[in-house]
C-alpha positions as a Python dict, from the first residue, in 0.01 Angstrom:
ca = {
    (1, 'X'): (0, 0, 0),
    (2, 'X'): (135, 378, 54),
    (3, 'X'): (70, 590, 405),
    (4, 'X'): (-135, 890, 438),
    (5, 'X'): (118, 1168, 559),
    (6, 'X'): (-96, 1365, 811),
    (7, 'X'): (-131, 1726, 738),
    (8, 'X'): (39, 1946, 1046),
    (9, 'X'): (-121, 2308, 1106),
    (10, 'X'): (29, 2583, 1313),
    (11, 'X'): (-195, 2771, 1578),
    (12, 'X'): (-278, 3112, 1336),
    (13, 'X'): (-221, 3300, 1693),
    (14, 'X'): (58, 3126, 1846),
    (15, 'X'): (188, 2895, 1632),
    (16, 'X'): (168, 2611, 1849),
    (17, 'X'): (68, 2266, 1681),
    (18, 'X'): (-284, 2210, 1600),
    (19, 'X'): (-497, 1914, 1698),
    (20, 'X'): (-845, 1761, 1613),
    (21, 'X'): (-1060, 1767, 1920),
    (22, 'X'): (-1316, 1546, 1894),
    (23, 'X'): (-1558, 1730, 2119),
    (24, 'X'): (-1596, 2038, 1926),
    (25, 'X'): (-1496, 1895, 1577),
    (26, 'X'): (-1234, 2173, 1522),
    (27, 'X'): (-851, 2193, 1554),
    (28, 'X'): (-746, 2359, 1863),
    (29, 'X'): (-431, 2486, 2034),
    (30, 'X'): (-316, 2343, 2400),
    (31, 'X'): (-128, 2651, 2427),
    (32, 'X'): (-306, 2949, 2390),
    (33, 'X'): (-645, 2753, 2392),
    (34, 'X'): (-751, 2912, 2062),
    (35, 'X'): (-1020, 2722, 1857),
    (36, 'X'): (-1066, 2686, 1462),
    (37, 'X'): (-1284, 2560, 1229),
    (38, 'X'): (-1099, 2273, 987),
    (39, 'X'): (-1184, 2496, 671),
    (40, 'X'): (-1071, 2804, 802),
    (41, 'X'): (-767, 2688, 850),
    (42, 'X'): (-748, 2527, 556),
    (43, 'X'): (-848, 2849, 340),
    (44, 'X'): (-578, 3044, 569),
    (45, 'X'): (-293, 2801, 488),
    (46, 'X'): (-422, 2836, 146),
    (47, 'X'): (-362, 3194, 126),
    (48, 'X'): (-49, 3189, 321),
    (49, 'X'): (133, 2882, 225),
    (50, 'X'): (485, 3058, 221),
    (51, 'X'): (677, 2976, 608),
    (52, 'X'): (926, 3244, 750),
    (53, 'X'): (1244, 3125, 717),
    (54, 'X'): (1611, 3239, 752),
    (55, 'X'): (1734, 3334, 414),
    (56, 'X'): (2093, 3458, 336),
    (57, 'X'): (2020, 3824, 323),
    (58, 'X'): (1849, 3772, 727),
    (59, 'X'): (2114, 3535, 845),
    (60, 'X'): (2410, 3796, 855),
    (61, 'X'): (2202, 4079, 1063),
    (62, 'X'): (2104, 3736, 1333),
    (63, 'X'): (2509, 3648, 1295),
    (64, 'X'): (2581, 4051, 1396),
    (65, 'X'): (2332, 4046, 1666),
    (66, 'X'): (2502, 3708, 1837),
    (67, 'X'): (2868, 3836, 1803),
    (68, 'X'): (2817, 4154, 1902),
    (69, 'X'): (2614, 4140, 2232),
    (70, 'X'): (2698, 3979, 2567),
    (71, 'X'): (2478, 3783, 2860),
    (72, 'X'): (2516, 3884, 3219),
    (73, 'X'): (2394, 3602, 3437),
    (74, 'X'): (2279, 3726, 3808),
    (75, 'X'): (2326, 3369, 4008),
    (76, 'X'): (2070, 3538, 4246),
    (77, 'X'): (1755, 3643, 4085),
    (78, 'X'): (1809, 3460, 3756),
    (79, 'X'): (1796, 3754, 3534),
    (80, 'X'): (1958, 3745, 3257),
    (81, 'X'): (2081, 4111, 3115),
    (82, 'X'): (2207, 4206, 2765),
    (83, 'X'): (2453, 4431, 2679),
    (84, 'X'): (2661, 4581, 2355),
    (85, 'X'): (3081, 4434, 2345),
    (86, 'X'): (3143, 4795, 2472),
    (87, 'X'): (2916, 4767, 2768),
    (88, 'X'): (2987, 4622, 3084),
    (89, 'X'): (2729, 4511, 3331),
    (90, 'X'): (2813, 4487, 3689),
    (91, 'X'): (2489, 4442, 3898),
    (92, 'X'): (2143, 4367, 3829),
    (93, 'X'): (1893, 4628, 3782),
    (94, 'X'): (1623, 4381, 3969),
    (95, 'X'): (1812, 4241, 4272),
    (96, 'X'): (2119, 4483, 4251),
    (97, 'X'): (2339, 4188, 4316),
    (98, 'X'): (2668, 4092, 4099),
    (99, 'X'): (2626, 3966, 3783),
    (100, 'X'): (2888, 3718, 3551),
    (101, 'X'): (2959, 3770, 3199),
    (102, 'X'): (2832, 3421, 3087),
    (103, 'X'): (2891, 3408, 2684),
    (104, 'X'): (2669, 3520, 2364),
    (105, 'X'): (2321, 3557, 2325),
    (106, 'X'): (2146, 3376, 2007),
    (107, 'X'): (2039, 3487, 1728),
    (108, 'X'): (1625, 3437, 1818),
    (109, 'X'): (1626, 3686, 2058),
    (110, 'X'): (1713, 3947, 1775),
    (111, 'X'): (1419, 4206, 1806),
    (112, 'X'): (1203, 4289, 1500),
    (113, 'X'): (1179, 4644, 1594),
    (114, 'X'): (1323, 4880, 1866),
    (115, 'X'): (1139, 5255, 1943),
    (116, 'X'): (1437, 5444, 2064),
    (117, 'X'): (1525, 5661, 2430),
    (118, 'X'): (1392, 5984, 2407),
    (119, 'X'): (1411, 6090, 2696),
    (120, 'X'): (1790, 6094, 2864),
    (121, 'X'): (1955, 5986, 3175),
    (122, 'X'): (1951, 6363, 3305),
    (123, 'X'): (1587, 6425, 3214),
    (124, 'X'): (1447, 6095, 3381),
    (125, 'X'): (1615, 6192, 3732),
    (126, 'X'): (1444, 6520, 3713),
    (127, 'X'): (1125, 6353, 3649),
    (128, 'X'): (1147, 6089, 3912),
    (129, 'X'): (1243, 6343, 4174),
    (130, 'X'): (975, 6586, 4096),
    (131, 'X'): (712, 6281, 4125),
    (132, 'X'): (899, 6120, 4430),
    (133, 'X'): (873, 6497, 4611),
    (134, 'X'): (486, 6447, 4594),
    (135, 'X'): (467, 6108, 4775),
    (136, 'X'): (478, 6163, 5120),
    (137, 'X'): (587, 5938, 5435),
    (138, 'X'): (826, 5707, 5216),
    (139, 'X'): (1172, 5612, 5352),
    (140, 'X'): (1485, 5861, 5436),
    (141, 'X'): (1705, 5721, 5126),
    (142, 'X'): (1447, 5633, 4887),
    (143, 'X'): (1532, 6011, 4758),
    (144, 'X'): (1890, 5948, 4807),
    (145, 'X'): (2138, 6006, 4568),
    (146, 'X'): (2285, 5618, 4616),
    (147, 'X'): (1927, 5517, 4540),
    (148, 'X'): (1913, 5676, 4227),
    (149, 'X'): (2218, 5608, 4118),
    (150, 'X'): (2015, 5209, 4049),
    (151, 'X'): (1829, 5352, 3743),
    (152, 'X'): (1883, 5196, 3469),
    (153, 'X'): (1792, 5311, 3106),
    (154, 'X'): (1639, 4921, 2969),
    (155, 'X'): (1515, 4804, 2651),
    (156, 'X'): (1195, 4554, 2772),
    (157, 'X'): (1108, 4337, 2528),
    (158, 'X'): (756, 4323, 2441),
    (159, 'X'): (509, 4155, 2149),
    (160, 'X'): (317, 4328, 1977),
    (161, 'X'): (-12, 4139, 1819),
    (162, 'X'): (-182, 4231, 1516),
    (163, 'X'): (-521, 4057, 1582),
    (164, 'X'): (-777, 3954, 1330),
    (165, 'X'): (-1115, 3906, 1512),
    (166, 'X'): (-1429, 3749, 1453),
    (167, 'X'): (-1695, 3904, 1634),
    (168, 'X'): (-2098, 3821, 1628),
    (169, 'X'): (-2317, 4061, 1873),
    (170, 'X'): (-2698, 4009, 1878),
    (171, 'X'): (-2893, 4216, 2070),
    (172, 'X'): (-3234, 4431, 2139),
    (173, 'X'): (-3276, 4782, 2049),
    (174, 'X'): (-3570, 4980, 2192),
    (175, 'X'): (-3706, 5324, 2046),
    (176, 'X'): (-3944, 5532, 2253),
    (177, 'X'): (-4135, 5805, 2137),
    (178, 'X'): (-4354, 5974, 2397),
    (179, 'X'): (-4627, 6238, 2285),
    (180, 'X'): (-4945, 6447, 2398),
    (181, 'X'): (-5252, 6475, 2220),
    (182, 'X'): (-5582, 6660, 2350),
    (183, 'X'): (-5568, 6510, 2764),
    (184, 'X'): (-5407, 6200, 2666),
    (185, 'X'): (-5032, 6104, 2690),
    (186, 'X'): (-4872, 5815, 2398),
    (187, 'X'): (-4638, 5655, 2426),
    (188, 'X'): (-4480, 5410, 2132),
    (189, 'X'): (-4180, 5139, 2204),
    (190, 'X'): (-4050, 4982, 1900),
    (191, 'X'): (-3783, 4688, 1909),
    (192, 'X'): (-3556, 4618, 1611),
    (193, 'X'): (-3313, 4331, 1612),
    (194, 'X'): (-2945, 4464, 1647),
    (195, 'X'): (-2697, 4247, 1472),
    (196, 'X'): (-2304, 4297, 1429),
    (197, 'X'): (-2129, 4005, 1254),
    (198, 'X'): (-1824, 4074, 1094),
    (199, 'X'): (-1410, 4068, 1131),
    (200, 'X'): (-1271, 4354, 1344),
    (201, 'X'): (-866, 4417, 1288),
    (202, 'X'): (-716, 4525, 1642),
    (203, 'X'): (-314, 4626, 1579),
    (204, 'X'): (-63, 4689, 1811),
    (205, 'X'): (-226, 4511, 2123),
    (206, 'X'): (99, 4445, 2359),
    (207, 'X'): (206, 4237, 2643),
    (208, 'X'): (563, 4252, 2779),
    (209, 'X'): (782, 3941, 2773),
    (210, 'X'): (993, 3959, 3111),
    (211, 'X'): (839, 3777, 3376),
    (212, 'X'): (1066, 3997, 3627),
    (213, 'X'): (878, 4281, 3562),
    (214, 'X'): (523, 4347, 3687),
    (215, 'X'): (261, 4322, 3402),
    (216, 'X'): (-1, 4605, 3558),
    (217, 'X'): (370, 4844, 3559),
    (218, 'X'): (403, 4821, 3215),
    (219, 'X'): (64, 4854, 3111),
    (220, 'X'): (103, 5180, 3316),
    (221, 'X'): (305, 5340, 3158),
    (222, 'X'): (162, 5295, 2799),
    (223, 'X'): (79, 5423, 2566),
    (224, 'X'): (406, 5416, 2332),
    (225, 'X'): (391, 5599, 2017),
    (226, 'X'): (429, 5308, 1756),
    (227, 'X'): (499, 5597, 1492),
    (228, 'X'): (814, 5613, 1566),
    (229, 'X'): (910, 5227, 1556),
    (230, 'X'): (1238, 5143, 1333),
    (231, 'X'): (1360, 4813, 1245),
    (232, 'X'): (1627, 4736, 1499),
    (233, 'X'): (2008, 4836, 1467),
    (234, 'X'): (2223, 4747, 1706),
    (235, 'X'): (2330, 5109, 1767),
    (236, 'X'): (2021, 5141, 1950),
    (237, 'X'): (2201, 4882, 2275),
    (238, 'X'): (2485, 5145, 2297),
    (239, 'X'): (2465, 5312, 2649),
    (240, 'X'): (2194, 5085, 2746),
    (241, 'X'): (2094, 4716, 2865),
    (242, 'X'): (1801, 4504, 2745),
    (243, 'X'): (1620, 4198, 2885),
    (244, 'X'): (1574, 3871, 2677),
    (245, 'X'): (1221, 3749, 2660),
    (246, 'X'): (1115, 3449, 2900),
    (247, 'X'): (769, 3448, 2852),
    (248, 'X'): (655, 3295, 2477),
    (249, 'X'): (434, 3401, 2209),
    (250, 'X'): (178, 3103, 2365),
    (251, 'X'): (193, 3216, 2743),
    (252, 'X'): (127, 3611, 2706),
    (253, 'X'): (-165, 3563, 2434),
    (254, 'X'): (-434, 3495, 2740),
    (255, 'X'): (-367, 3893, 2778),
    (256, 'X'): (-353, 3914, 2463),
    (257, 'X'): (-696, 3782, 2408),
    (258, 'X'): (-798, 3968, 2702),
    (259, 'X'): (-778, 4310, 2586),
    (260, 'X'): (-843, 4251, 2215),
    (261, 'X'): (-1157, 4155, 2327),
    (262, 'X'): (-1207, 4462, 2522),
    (263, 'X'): (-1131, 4634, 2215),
    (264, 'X'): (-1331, 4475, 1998),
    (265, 'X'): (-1629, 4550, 2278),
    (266, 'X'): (-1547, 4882, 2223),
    (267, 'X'): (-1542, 4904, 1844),
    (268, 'X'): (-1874, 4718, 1835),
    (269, 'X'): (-2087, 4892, 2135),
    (270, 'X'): (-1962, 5262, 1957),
    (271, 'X'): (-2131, 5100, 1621),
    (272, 'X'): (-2457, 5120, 1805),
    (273, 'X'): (-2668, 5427, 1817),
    (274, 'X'): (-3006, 5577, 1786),
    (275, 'X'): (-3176, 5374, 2063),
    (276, 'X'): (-3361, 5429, 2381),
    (277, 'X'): (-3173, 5167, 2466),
    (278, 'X'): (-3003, 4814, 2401),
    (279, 'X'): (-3048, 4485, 2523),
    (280, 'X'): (-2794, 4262, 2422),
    (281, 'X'): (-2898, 3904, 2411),
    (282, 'X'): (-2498, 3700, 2264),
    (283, 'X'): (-2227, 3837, 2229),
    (284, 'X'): (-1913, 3620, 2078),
    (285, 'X'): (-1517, 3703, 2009),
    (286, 'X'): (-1292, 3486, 1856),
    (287, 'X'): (-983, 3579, 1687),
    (288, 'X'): (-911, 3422, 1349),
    (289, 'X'): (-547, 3511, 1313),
    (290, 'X'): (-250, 3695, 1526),
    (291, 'X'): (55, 3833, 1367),
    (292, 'X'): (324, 3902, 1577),
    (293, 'X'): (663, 4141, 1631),
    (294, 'X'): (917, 4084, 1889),
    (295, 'X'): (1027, 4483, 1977),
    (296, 'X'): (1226, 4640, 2254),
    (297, 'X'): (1049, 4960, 2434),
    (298, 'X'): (1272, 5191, 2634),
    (299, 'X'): (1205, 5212, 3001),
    (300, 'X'): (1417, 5349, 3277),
    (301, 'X'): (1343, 5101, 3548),
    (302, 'X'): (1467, 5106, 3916),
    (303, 'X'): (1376, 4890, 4212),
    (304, 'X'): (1405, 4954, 4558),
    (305, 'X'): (1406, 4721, 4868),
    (306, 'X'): (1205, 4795, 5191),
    (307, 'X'): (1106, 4529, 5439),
    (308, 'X'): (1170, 4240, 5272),
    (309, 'X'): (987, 4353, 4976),
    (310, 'X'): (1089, 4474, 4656),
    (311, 'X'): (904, 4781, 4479),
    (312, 'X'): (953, 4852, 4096),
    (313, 'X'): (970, 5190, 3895),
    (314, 'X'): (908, 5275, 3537),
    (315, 'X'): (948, 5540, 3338),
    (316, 'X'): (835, 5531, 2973),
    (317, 'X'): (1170, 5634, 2757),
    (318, 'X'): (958, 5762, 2482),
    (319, 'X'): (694, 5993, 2662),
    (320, 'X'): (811, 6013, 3021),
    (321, 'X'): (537, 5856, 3188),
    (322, 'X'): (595, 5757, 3530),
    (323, 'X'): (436, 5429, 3758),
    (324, 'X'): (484, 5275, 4039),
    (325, 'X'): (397, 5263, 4403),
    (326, 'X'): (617, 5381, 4679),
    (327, 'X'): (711, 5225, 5006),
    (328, 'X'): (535, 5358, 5317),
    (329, 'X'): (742, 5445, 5610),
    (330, 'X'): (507, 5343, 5860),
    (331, 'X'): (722, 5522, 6143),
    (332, 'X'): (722, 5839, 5981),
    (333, 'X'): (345, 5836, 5947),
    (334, 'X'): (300, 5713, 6295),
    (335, 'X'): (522, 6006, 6423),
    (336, 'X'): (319, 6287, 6173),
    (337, 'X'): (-21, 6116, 6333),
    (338, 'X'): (133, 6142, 6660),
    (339, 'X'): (221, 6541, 6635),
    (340, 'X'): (-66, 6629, 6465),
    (341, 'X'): (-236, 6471, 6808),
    (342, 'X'): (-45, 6651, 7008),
    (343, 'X'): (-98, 6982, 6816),
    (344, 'X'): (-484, 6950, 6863),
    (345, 'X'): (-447, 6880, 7226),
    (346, 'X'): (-262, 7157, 7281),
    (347, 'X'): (-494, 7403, 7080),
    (348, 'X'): (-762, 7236, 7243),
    (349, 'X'): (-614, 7309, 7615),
    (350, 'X'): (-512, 7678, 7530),
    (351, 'X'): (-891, 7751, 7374),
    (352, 'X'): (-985, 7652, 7721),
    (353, 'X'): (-803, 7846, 7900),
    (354, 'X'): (-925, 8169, 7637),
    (355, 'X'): (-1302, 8085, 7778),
    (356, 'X'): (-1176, 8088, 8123),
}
């Protein structure tokens, strides 16, 4: 009697294992929560049968990547910063505590791609001040020299999904035509069925994989022009830090999923036109397939402490676009508030004494 040797699938999107749920009849992922049909996945495995593996030409540029950078641990925040052998790091760009030198980084947290700094060191000051000069009523030394000092040019490392999306949209579509003839008014309504149902490709959807850093401050600070993305060298660390990932393929693909759908809304709603108007009745997005690339983006990233809280800054290396939300120096706007009261009281009292 011989066994059956199960068949294991990975998650198209994530990865992950793939099991048989009974409820729905298809193979589905616990991580991402993506759902397949069994021949789909079958036909995809088909097609793509060949795994990514290590070969000897890829092994010595993983090798170069381990032996040549170092891991600063901060003991406070948990952050763990990489730097080139020539680099030293001696705080942390999120806590600005110490941080220890503690050994070599692997080999899996060598990036696919990198998009360069653009903009330098020099350049990014200039920019922050001119945008900080605009804000009022934040703190004294928020503008201070010492503060900005804490900038920090840092490679974030992001994915990048290349999403393959099923979509099916079934809707109403009404055409009115209103005319006159002799003393009557017409008018005539005709409905068609509106039907989109076919595979949308959405590329270059990201999501950033440092939990440290705010999500919504990234996102603010796209776009970054892909265009110029090179496969990464490690020339690109030198001058600069970079974070390893901490959030996985599986844990940032609910965003993931979130905006390709919004973009596949998009692509579909523009493909309707020449109605009165549309009434959609379903509407249904699934993605099929997600190809990923672990990059590094260039930010220049400073945080600053303020009663007990800690506010984050980002400026886009590539294009120079600045987020963030400064602290509010409640004093200073209670003081402004109180002289501008004290201002109209006074004009107030000498327009009295003008009527007098």
């Amino acid at each position: 009697m011989s066994n059956i040797e199960p068949v294991q699938y990975k998650c198209p999107n994530c990865n992950a294992e793939l099991k048989f749920n009974p409820e729905n009849q298809e193979l589905s992922c616990d991580y991402c929560g993506s759902s397949f049909p069994l021949e789909e996945v079958k036909e995809l495995y088909g097609e793509n049968s060949e795994s990514e593996t290590v070969t000897e030409e890829t092994a010595p540029e993983s090798d170069e990547f381990s032996e040549h950078t170092n891991v600063y641990h901060c003991a406070s925040c948990g952050a763990d910063i990489i730097a080139d052998e020539g680099q030293t790091a001696l705080f942390c760009y999120y806590c600005h505590n110490p941080v220890i030198l503690s050994g070599k980084i692997t080999g899996e947290y060598k990036p696919d791609k990198v998009i360069g700094f653009k903009i330098k060191r020099e350049q990014a000051l200039e920019m922050f001040k001119k945008w900080c000069w605009s804000k009022k009523f934040v703190p004294k030394d928020f503008r201070t020299e010492q503060q900005l000092e804490k900038m920090t040019g840092l490679y974030v490392p992001f994915w990048i999904a290349d999403c393959r999306v099923q979509a099916d949209y079934h809707g109403i579509g009404k055409r009115v035509r209103s005319w006159t003839s002799g003393e009557y008014n017409y008018t005539e309504t005709t409905e068609f069925m509106v039907v989109r149902d076919g595979e949308i490709d959405i590329k270059g959807v990201p999501a950033d994989g440092e939990s440290k850093i705010d999500d919504l401050l990234m996102e603010s600070i796209e776009p970054f022009d892909y265009k110029e993305m090179k496969n990464f060298d490690m020339t690109y660390l030198s001058g600069f830090f970079a974070d390893r990932y901490d959030v996985g393929k599986s844990e940032v693909f609910p965003r993931i999923r979130e905006r390709v759908n919004d973009a596949s809304k998009r692509v579909i709603y523009e493909s309707i036109s020449g109605y009165t108007s549309v009434v959609k009745t379903s509407e249904n997005y699934r993605i099929k397939q997600t190809d990923w690339k672990y990059i590094m983006l260039p930010v220049w990233f400073m945080t600053y402490s303020y009663n007990e809280k800690v506010y984050e800054f980002a400026l886009n290396g590539q294009t120079g676009k600045i987020a963030g939300t400064p602290p509010l120096d409640v004093n200073r706007l209670r003081l402004f508030c109180l002289l501008i009261g004290i201002a109209v009281t006074i004009l107030g009292y000498i327009g009295g004494l003008l009527l007098l």
